[in-house]
N, C-alpha and C positions, 0 to 999 in steps of 0.2 A: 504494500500500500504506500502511496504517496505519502512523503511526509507532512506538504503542507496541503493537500489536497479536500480542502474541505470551505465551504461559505461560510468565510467572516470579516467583518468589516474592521477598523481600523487599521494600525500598523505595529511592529514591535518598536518598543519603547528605549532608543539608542542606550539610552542613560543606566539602563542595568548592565551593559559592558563598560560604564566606564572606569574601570579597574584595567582594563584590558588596551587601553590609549595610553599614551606617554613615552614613546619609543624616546629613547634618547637622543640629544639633538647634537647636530655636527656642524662646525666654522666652516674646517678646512677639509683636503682630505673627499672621499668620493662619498656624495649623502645623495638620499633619495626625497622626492618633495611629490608628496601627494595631493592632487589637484582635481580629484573626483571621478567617479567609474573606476576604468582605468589607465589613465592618465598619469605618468609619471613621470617626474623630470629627474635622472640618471645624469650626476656628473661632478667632476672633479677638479674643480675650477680654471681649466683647460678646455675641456671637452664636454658638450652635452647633448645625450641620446632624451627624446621627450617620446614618451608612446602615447599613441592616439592622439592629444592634445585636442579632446572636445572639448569647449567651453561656451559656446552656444547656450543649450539646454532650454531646446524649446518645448512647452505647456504641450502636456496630452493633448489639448482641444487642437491645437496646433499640427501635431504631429497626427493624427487619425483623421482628421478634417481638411488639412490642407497641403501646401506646399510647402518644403521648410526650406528654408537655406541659411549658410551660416551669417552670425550677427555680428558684426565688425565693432559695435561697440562693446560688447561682453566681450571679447578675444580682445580686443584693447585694451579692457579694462584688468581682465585677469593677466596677462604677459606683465603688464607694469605690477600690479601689487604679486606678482611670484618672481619678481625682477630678474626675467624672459628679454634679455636682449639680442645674444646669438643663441642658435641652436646646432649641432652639427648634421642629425637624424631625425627627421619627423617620421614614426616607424606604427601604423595601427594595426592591430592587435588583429583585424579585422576590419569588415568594410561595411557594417552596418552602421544606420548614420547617429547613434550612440555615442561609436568610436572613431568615423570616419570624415564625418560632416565636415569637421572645421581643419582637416589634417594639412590640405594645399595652401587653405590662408595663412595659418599657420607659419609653413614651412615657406612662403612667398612672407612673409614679414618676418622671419627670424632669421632665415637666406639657408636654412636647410633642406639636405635634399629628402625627398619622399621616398624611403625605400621600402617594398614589402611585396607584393604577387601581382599577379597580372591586373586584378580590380583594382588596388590600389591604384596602381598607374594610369585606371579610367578616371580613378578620383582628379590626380596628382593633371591630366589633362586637361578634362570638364573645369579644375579652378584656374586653366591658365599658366602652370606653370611651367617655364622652357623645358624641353628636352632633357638637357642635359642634367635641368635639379631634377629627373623622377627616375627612378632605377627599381627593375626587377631582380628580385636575389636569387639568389642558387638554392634550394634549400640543403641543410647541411651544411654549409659551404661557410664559413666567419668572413664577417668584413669587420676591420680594423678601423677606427674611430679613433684617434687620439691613440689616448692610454686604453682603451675599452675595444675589445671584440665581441661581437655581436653574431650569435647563429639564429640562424631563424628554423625553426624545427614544423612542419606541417603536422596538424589534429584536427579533431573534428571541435565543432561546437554545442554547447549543452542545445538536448534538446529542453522544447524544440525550437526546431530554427525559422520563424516568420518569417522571412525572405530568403532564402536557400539558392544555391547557383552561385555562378560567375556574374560579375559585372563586363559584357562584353563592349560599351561604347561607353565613350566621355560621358558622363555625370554632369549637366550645367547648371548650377543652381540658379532659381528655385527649381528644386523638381520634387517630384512625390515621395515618400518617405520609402516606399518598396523600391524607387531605384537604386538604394543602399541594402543591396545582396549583401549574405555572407561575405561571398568571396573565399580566399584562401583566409583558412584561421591559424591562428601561431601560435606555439611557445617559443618565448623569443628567449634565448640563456646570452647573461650577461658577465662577462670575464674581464677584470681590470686589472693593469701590470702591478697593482699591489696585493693581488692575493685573493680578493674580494671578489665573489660569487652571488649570481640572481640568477631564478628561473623567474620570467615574469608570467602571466599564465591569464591571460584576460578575462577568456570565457571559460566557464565552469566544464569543456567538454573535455572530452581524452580518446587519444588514440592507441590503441594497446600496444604496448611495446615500444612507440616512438623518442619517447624519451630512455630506454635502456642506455648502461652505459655512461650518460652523464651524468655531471656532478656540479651539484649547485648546494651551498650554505643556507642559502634565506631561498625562501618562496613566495612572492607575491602570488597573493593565488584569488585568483574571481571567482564570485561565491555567487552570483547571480544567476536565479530561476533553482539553486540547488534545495531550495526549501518545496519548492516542488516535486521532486526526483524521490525515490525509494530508498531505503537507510543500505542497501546494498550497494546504488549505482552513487550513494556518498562516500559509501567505503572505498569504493570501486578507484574512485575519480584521487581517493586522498592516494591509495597504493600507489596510481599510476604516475602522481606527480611528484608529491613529497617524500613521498617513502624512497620510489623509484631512485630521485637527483640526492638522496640522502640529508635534504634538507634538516637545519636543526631550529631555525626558527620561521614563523607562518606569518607572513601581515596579510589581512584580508581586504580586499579589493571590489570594487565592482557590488558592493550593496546597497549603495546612496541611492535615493530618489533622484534619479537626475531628469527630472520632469522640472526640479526645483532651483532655481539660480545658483551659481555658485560661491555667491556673496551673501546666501542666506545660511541660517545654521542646517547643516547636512541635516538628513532623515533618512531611514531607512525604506524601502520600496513597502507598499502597502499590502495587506496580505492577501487581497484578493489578485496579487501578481506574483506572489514569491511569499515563503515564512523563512525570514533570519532566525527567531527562535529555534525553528525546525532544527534548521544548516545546524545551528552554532550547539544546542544540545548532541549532536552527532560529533560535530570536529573538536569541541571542549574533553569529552572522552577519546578520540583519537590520539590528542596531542596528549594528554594526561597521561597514558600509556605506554607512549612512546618517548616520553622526555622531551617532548617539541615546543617550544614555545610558541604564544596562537595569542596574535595583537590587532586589533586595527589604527590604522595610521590616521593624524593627526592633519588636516588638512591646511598647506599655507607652509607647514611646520619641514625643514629639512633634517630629516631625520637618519642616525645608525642605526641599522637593525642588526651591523655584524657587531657592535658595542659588547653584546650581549651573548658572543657567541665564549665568552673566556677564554 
């Protein structure tokens, strides 16, 4: 049975994990800066990888009723207060417009290039961006960043997937919200010349086996729709990623309303679309068992999660 599969109204209540916020914060040195979904800015005051970079976050009524397209004043307004001036990689997670929306503007005002799978590059077109900033990766295959290499690993996406497929032509915004396919979904692993290990892991889905073999410290891991799913395909999803990259500590990703500005106080998805409760009753005894540490990130906040790894 589904975990959160049942009619009821409101949402879960963020403030009973607040024990579980407070990653410790870092000056200098490679930190991580969470900016809502999954959105992360990756970097070591040299170099900086941003994944997805939505900031948009436009109103259900918006997104189910009409056209969306990205808002130039919210993406201005968030790059300056996360003081976003270069970027090296604008890299989404995936190409649903959650993750995808705002990825070309983005990457066309930070002067980074757009790299990720062939949708992506419908994205990285439809906004405009030259040739030359939009790149298709190898999967497998690390590109080198600064201090920071980057592999981009092919998975699937939790189901299920409302817009499923390839993005085959330029995206020009505005356009309708199903012209943001999947696409190719990633786990993207994150490797820097000091030691310092991430699997980043957007969408809650897994491809079995894909991740064998590697080795990642911390797990950004997207928990979104998984309070939906069955207490097996939770179990399932933590084997395949955490346990798998031998991760030792978990920040969770991808639960925020992002229906909701990002200037407002975060909230988590309402439960007639997802049960965080659900999720997090399952992953609090995963991690409790395993010795894993299991946090959610602080938003605005540049934070170490390897701080904690002793």
């Amino acid at each position: 049975m589904a975990l959160g599969l049942r009619l009821r109204l409101g949402r879960p209540e963020i403030g009973r994990y607040a024990d579980r916020f407070g990653l410790p914060q870092r000056a200098d040195g490679v930190g991580v800066t969470f900016l809502g979904v999954a959105s992360l800015l990756v970097e070591d005051g040299r170099s900086a990888v941003l994944t997805d970079g939505f900031f948009s976050r436009p109103s259900l009524p918006r997104v189910a009723l009409g056209r969306i397209a990205p808002d130039e004043q919210r993406i201005r307004r968030t790059l300056a207060r996360a003081g976003i001036d270069r970027v090296d990689v604008v890299a989404p997670v995936h190409t649903h417009y959650d993750h995808a929306l705002d990825s070309a503007v983005v990457a066309a005002r930070t002067g980074a290039r757009l790299l990720g799978g062939a949708s992506a590059a419908q994205i990285g077109r439809g906004g405009g961006l030259p040739q030359d900033r939009v790149g298709v990766v190898v999967p497998d295959e690390p590109v080198v960043v600064g201090g920071f290499r980057l592999t981009w690993v092919e998975g699937e996406h939790c189901p299920p997937d409302r817009y499923p497929g390839p993005i085959t032509a330029p995206v020009v915004p505005p356009a309708r919200t199903d012209a943001y396919r999947c696409g190719e979904a990633w786990s993207i692993l994150v490797e820097h010349d000091s030691g310092r290990t991430a699997l980043v892991q957007g969408s809650a889905g897994f491809r079995a086996g894909a991740l064998a073999g590697r080795r990642a410290d911390v797990a950004y891991l997207g928990v979104g729709q998984l309070g939906v799913q069955d207490r097996a395909y939770v179990e399932r999803y933590w084997a395949e990623t955490v346990e798998t990259v031998g991760a030792r500590q978990v920040v969770l990703i991808h639960w925020d309303d992002f229906f909701r500005p990002l200037d407002r106080p975060l909230r988590a998805l309402p439960y007639l679309g997802d049960d965080l409760d659900a999720t997090m009753a399952v992953l609090t005894g995963l991690a409790e068992r395993q010795g894993v540490g299991l946090h959610f990130p602080t938003v605005w906040r540049r934070e170490d999660p390897w701080a904690l790894l002793g």
